[in-house]
N, C-alpha and C positions, 0 to 999 in steps of 0.2 A: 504494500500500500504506500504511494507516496505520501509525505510527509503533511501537503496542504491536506489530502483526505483524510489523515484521523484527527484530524483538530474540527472537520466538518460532522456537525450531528447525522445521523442518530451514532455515526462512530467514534465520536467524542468520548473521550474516559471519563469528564467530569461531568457530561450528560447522564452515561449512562450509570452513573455512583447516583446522582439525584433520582432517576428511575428504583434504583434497588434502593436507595435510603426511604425515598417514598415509600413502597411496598412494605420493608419492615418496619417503619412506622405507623402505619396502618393497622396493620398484625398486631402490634405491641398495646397501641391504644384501643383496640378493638378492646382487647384480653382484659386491660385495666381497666376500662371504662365503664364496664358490670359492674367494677365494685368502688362506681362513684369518684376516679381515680384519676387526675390526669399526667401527662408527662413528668411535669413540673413537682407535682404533689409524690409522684413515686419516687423523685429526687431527695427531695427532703426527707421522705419516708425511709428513703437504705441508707441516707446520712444518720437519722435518727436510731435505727435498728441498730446501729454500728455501734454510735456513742449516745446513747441519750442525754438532752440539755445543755445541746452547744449553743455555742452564742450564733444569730443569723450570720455575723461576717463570714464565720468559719463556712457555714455550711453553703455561703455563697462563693468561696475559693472552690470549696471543692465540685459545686455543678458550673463553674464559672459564670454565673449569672449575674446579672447588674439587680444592684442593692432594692431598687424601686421595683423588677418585678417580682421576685422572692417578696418583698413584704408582703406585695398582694397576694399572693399564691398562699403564702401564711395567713393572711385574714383571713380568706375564703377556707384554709382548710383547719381554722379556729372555730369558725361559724358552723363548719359540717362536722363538729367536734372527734377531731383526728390529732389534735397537736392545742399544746395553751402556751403563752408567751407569756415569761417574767422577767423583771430586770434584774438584774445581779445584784447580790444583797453588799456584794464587796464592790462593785463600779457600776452604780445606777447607768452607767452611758450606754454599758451594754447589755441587750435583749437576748435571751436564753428560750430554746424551745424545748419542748418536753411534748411528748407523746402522751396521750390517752389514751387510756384502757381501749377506747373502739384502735388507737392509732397500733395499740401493740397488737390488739386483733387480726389486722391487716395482714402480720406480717407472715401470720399462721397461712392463712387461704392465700395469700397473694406471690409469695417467694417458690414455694414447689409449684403451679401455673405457669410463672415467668420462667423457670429453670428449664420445665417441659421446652416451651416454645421458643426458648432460645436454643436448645438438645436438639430440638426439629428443624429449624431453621438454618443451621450449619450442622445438618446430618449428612451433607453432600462432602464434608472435609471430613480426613483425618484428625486426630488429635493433634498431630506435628504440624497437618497445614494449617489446622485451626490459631496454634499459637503460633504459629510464622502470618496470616494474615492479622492477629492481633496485633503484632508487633510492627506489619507493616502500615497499620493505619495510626498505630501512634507516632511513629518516624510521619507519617505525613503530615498528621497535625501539628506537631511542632513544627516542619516546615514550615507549613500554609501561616501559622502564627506569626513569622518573621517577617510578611506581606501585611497581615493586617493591622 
């Protein structure tokens, strides 16, 4: 293939990454969204399964999200009581989340679902290819990161 034709769609790599990211995206939130659940909300969620009553910043390093939409995603999943927000009793500046009993709930129904459908999803790789495309899509994002 000359070089002008793969930079042209449909045989574009970066076309067709947004085709397959669409699709499991799709899949992902379908799965989630039974149980009231969205992208964002399962972010906070396996933040919180992890360490419970981090402070927001932390937990917005780790989905890399900007501070204003994590709040909202918190209020909203304050209001569908999944998670409550306190301030640190040692630096009032910073807001601490904590899980609720429905939010530890989640984690029973909602973690062996997601493990299925990610098992299914890259059931066409190996193990070895599996962790060599992990690793090639974190080498890329740290690229692409150097652009933006």
């Amino acid at each position: 293939m000359a070089k002008t034709e793969s930079v042209l769609t449909p045989a574009n790599l970066p076309y067709r990454m947004r085709l397959l990211t669409q699709a499991m995206t799709r899949g992902f939130q379908d799965l989630i969204e039974k149980h009231g659940v969205t992208p964002l909300h399962w972010g906070v969620l396996s933040c919180l399964w992890k360490e419970d009553g981090q402070a927001t910043q932390a937990i917005a390093r780790q989905l890399e999200q900007l501070g204003g939409t994590l709040t909202v995603g918190i209020d909203v999943m304050e209001k569908r009581g999944l998670v409550r927000r306190r301030r640190d009793h040692e630096d009032g500046r910073v807001s601490r989340v904590w899980l609720t009993k429905r939010g530890r709930q989640l984690e029973v129904a909602l973690v062996p679902e997601v493990e299925r459908f990610v098992e299914q999803l890259f059931s066409c790789f190996s193990a070895r290819e599996y962790a060599e495309f992990s690793e090639l899509v974190d080498r890329l994002r740290r690229h692409v990161g150097r652009f933006a």
